[in-house]
C-alpha angles and dihedrals in degrees: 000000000000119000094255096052085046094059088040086057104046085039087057098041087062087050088238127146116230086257102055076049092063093033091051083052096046090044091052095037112026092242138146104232123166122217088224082066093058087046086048091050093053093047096050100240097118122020112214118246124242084272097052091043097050081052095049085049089057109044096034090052088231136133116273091225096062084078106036099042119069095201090043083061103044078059083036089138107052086049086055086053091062102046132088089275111083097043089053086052102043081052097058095042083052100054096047086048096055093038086054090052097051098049100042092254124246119321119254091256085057100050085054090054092049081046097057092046093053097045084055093045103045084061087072099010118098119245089249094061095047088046092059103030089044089040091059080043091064097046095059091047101056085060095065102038087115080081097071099208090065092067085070082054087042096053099053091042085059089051084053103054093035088071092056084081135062111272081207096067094087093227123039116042083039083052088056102045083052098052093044098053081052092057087050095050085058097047078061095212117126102205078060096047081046099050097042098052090043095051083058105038084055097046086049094043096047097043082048090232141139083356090176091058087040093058093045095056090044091049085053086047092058093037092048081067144304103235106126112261147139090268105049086053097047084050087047093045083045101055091046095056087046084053095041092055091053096047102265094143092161091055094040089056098043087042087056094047085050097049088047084055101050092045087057085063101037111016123146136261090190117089116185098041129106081204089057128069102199124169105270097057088038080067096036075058091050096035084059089043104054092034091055085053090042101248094153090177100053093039097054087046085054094048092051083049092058103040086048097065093026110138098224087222083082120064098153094077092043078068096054085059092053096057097047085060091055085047084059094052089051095049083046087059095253089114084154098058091030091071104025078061096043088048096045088050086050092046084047082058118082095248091233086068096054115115135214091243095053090055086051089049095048088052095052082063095047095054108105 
């Protein structure tokens, strides 16, 4: 792990922007710093000097040699697991927890209230500030799961913070999505138990990662029941990115025209929401789809869709388009200018915005 994506991670863990960083460094030591250095630090454009790395030691409670020694950063977790961080952390959970407990915790109109909030803000917040916010979540609301109806809350909180982790580690993001589709299954109502296996089905299936577990959730999803909803379209959205990245170019195609099908029914009016497919990420899903099976036409058509409805409060997701567009130039044969282009759109991005599905995705365009 490289020295910037040390300091992004340590700065995330502590739930900090590039700029209360710089601002935590110039508080302690009278300096000047910018918040554009930290970024260009993460983004390894500038490495700090012996100064700079014996501040980031101090105000980021980490071992000075996580930044100084390459081999302390490749076992850079398990490091973070021994600092001041994650006692502070697992404090202050405990104490919410305990406190929840105690007082009874927020009612079920208020946990769908804290649900709607978060589905608007993880469409521009970065995957480090939901971990830590939704993880604290978890904690107050497993406190309360003697009332039933808060295993439905419980389990999209879980989809939620299942997508804070890379799909492509194998294990946790995969663990998540589990435990999630089993709280649903105790809410016992099936739109939930829908919705929550076809958020996952189509995280996994975008980020191209863990397909197996991505097609089984999205097969439980269409068994749970084919009414048109939000969730049956994320799960067939899901299972044709899932074909389309093994080839399948004939189920990719026939799984598209479904899920077209089912949005005429149930798209949504709602534009800034993860909880909401309207028409223009319908067409961000189908933009990635038909560029992964080298459909350059309908691709194109799809990005214009989407740009077109955008709201510009988003730009993450203008990168996404962006991306998708590099993706087209490597499956054309330009593999050189189809990743000079899809690096240039995620420099373009503040690097605080970047998600961890947009690095997958980067790094799609990069395989030879």
């Amino acid at each position: 792990m490289d020295l910037g994506e040390v300091i992004r991670q340590l700065r995330l863990a502590r739930g900090w922007s590039q700029g209360r960083l710089a601002t935590a460094i110039n508080e302690r030591y009278g300096t000047t710093l910018a918040r554009e250095y930290v970024s260009n630090w993460e983004c390894g454009k500038v490495t700090p000097r012996d100064f700079y790395l014996r501040a980031l030691s101090a105000v980021l409670d980490a071992p000075l040699a996580t930044f100084e020694d390459d081999v302390k950063r490749r076992t850079f977790l398990t490091d973070v697991a021994g600092t001041a961080i994650a006692p502070v952390i697992a404090s202050d959970l405990l104490s919410d927890g305990f406190a929840a407990r105690l007082r009874g915790g927020p009612s079920v109109d208020e946990w769908e209230g804290k649900l709607a909030t978060y589905g608007t803000e993880y469409m521009s917040m970065g995957a480090g500030d939901i971990q830590r916010r939704v993880s604290r979540e978890l904690v107050i609301v497993q406190q309360q799961l003697e009332d039933t109806r808060l295993w439905s809350v419980a389990s999209r909180l879980m989809t939620l913070y299942a997508k804070t982790f890379p799909g492509s580690d194998g294990s946790k993001a995969v663990h998540w999505y589990r435990m999630a589709a089993q709280a649903a299954d105790q809410a016992g109502d099936d739109e939930v138990r829908v919705w929550v296996r076809g958020r996952a089905a189509i995280a996994l299936g975008y980020e191209g990662a863990s397909l197996g577990f991505a097609d089984v959730l999205a097969d439980q999803a269409l068994a749970l029941s084919d009414a048109p909803s939000l969730g049956l379209l994320n799960a067939v959205y899901g299972r044709a990115h899932a074909a389309a990245l093994r080839g399948d170019r004939a189920t990719a195609l026939s799984l598209d025209l479904q899920g077209r099908r089912i949005f005429d029914t149930v798209g949504s009016h709602e534009q800034t929401s993860d909880h909401a497919v309207p028409w223009w990420r319908l067409n961000v899903f189908r933009s990635l789809l038909l560029a992964r099976l080298g459909d350059e036409k309908g691709a194109v058509e799809a990005q214009e869709q989407a740009r077109r409805d955008l709201p510009s409060e988003l730009p993450r997701f203008a990168t996404h388009l962006e991306l998708h567009r590099g993706l087209m130039l490597v499956r054309a044969g330009d593999r050189e200018g189809g990743v000079a282009y899809a690096r240039a759109a995620m420099d373009a991005l503040p690097s605080e915005k970047h998600s961890l599905t947009l690095r997958m995705l980067m790094e799609e365009i990069k395989k030879p």
